[in-house]
C-alpha positions as CSV (number, residue, x, y, z in Angstrom):
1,X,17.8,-70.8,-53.1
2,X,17.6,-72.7,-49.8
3,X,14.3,-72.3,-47.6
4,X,16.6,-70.0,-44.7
5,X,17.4,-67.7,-47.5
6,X,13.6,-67.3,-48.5
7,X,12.5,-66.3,-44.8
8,X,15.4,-63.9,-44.4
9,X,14.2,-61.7,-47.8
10,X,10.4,-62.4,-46.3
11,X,11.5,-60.9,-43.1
12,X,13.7,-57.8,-44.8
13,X,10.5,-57.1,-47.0
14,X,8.3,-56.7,-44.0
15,X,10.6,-54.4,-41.8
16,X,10.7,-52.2,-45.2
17,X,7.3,-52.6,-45.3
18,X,6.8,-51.3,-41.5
19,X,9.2,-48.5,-42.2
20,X,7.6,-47.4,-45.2
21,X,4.4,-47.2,-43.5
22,X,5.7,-45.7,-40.0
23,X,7.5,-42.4,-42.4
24,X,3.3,-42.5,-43.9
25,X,1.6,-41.9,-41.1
26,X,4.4,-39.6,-39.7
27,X,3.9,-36.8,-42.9
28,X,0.7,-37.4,-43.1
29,X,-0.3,-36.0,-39.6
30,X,2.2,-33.7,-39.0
31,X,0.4,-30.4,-41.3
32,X,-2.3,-31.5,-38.9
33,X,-0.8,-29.9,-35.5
34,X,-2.6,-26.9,-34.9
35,X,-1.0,-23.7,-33.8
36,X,-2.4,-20.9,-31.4
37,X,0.2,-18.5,-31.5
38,X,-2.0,-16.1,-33.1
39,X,-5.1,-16.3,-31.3
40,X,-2.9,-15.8,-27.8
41,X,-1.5,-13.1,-28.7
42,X,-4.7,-11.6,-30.0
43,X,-6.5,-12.2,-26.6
44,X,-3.5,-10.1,-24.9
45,X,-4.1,-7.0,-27.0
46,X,-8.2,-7.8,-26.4
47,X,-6.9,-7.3,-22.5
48,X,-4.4,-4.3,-22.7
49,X,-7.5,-2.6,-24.9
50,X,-10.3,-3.3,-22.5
51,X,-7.6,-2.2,-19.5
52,X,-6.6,0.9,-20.9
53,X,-10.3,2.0,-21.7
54,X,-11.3,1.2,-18.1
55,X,-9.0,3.4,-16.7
56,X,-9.8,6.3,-19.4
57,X,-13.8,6.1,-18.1
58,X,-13.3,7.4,-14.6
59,X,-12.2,10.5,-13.4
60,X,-10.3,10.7,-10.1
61,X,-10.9,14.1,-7.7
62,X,-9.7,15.0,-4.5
63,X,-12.3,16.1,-2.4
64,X,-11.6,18.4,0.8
65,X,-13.2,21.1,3.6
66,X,-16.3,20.6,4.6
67,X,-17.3,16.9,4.1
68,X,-17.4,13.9,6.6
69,X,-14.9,11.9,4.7
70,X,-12.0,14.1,2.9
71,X,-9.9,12.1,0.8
72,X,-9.1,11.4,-3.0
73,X,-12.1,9.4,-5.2
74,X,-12.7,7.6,-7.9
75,X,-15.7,8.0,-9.9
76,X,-17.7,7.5,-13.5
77,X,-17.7,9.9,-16.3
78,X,-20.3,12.0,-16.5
79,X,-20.9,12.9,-12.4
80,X,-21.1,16.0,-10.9
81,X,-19.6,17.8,-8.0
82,X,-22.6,16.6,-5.6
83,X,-21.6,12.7,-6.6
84,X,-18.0,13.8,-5.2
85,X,-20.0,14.9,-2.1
86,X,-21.7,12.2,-1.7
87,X,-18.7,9.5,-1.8
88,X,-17.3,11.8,0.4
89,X,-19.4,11.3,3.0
90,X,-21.9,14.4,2.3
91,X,-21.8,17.9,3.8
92,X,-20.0,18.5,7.5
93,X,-21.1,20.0,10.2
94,X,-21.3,23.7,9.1
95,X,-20.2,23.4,5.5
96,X,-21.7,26.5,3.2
97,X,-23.6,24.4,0.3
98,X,-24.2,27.6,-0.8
99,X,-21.0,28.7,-1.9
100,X,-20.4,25.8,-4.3
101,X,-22.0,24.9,-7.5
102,X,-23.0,21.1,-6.9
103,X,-24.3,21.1,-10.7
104,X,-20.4,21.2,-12.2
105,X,-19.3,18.4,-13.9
106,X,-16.3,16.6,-12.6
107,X,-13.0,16.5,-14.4
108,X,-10.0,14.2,-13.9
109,X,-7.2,15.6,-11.5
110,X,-9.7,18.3,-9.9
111,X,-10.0,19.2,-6.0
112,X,-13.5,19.5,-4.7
113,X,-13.1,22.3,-1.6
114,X,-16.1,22.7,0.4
115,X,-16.1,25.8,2.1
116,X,-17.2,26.4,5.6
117,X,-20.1,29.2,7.2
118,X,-18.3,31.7,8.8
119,X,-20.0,34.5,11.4
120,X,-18.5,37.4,13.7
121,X,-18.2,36.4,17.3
122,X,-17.7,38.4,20.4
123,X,-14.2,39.4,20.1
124,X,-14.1,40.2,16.8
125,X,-12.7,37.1,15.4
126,X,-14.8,34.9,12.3
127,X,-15.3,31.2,13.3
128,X,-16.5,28.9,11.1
129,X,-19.7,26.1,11.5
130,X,-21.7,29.0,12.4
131,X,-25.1,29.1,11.2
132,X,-24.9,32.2,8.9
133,X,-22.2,34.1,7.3
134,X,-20.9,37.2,7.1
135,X,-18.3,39.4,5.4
136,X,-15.0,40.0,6.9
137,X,-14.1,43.4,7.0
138,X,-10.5,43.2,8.2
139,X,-8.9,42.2,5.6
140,X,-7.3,39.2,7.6
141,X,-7.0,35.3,5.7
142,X,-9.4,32.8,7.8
143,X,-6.6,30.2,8.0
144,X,-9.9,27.6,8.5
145,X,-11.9,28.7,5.7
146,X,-9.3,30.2,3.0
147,X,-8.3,28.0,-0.1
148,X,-4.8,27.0,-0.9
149,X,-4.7,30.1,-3.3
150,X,-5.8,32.8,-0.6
151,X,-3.4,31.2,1.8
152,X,-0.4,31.7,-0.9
153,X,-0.6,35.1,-0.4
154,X,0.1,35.7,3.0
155,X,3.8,36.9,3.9
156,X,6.4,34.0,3.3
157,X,3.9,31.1,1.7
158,X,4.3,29.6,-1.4
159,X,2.4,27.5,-3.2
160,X,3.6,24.8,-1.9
161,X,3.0,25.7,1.8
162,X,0.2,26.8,1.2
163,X,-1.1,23.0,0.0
164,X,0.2,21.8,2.8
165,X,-1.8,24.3,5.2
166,X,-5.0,23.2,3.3
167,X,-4.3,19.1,3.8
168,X,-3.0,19.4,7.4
169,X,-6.6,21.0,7.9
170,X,-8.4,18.3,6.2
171,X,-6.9,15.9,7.9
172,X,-6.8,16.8,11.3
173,X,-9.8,19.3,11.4
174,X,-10.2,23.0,11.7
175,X,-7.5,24.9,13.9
176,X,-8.9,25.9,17.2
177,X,-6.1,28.7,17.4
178,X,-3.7,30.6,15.4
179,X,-0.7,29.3,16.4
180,X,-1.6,26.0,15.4
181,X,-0.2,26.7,12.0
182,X,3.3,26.2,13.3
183,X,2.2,22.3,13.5
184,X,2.0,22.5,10.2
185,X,5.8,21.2,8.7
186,X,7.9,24.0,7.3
187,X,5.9,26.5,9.3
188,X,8.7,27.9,12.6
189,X,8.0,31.1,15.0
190,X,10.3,32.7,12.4
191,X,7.9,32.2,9.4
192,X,4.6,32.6,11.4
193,X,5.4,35.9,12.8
194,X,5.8,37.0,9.1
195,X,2.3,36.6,8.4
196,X,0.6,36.5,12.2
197,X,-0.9,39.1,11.9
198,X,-2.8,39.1,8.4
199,X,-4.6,35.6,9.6
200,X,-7.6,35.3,11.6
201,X,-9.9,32.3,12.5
């Protein structure tokens, strides 16, 4: 055997010998990868929990009549109609704290109405922000003071209406005159003469 032939098997032997040790090292690391599949996806469902019970601690109210800041709130479990109140920017000018319970626990969804003092003036007529109240005799609906239920039942007001009645007060403040309601959408000179003369300020 001539000396070229003996380096040629001595050089085949070692590129087998690199091989064979490359394959080695490749299945001996390769259980050793480490996989976080699980643990992501266990950190999402950590998130969505924690999200969800978040939202399920807080009640949301609407909160409307006589306050400074009308409007819809949220707040934590466990508070009281006087918390709403508060957020709200407390008691207007002329609200009656003594016609709501301020004690009553919140619950989610709820409106918060704050009614207003209402007196007999001159004329006859009940005005609100007065500072003491009386009973109203003529069976008339004070558009400034009555709820969204009282105001359904006057002549040709649904529920609906009458919700809107109650928000376009909130939002834009009492009504200085009874006509006013026909600012009110859905309310025409057809539909307030129907019930103009069962209202009263």
């Amino acid at each position: 055997m001539g000396i070229l032939q003996k380096k040629l098997i001595i050089v085949v032997l070692l590129a087998c010998g690199i091989l064979a040790y490359s394959f080695h090292g490749f299945w001996q690391k390769e259980p050793d990868q480490p996989v976080a599949v699980a643990p992501a996806l266990g950190n999402l469902s950590d998130a969505s929990t924690t999200a969800s019970q978040a939202a399920d601690s807080e009640v949301v109210v609407y909160v409307s009549g006589g306050v400074n800041k009308p409007g819809v709130y949220r707040l934590p479990p466990g508070s009281r109609i006087v918390d709403a109140v508060t957020v709200a920017g407390g008691f207007a000018l002329g609200a009656d704290t003594t016609k709501i319970n301020l004690a009553v626990h919140l619950k989610d969804e709820m409106q918060v109405n704050v009614p207003y003092t209402v007196i007999s003036t001159a004329n006859g007529n009940s005005n609100p922000n007065s500072g003491a109240s009386t009973n109203n005799y003529n069976d008339k609906i004070n558009i400034n003071t009555a709820s969204a239920a009282e105001l359904d039942k006057l002549p040709g007001i649904g529920p609906a209406l009458a919700e809107r009645i109650a928000q376009y007060r909130s939002a834009n403040g009492l009504f200085s005159n009874l006509e006013d309601l026909k600012k009110v959408p859905g309310i025409g000179e057809a539909k307030y003469n129907q019930f103009k003369d069962k209202i009263s300020l």
